[in-house]
C-alpha positions in Angstrom: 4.1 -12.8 40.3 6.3 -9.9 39.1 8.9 -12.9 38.1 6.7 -14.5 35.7 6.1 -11.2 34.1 9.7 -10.8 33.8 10.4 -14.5 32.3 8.0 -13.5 29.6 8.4 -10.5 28.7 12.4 -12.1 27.9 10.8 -15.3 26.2 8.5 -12.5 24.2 12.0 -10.7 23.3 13.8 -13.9 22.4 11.0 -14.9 20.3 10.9 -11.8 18.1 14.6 -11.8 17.7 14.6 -15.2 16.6 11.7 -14.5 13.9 14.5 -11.6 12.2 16.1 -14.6 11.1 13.4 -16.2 9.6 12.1 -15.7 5.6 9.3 -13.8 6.9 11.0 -11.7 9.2 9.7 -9.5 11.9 6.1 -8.1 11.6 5.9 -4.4 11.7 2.0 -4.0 10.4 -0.1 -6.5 8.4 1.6 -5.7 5.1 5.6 -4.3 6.4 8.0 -6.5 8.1 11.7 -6.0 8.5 13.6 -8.9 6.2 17.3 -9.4 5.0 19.9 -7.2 7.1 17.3 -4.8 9.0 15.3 -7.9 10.0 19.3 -9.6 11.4 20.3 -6.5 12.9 16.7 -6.0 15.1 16.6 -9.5 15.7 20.1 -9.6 17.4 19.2 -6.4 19.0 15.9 -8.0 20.4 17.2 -11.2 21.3 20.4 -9.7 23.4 18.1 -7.1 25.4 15.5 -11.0 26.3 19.1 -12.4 27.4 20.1 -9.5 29.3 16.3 -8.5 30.7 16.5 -11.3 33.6 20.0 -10.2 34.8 19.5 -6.5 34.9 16.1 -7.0 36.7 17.9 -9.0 39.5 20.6 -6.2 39.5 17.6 -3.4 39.8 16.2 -5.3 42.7 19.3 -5.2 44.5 20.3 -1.8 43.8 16.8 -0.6 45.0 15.9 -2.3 48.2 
């Protein structure tokens, strides 16, 4: 169960990255969103930690047992 948790929570990441590319950018509150460089920069930020969420939880499991 703790898997599929995982797989979204790196879809969810990947997701909001990709909307920093995206004319609308990424919502912050109903009338900010980060657009243009800030909206690049946290999208690339975002979408590197969903790539790198699935690893490092496999890592953590077998660190920890």
């Amino acid at each position: 169960m703790i898997q599929i948790a995982v797989i979204a929570v790196a879809i969810g990441l990947i997701v909001i990255g990709v909307k920093g590319f995206t004319a609308e950018g990424i919502p912050l509150t109903k009338e900010k969103s980060l657009h243009g460089k800030a909206g690049r920069l946290t999208g690339v930020a975002c979408i590197l930690a969903g790539v790198l969420f699935i690893p490092a939880f496999f890592l953590a499991l077998l660190l920890f047992r």
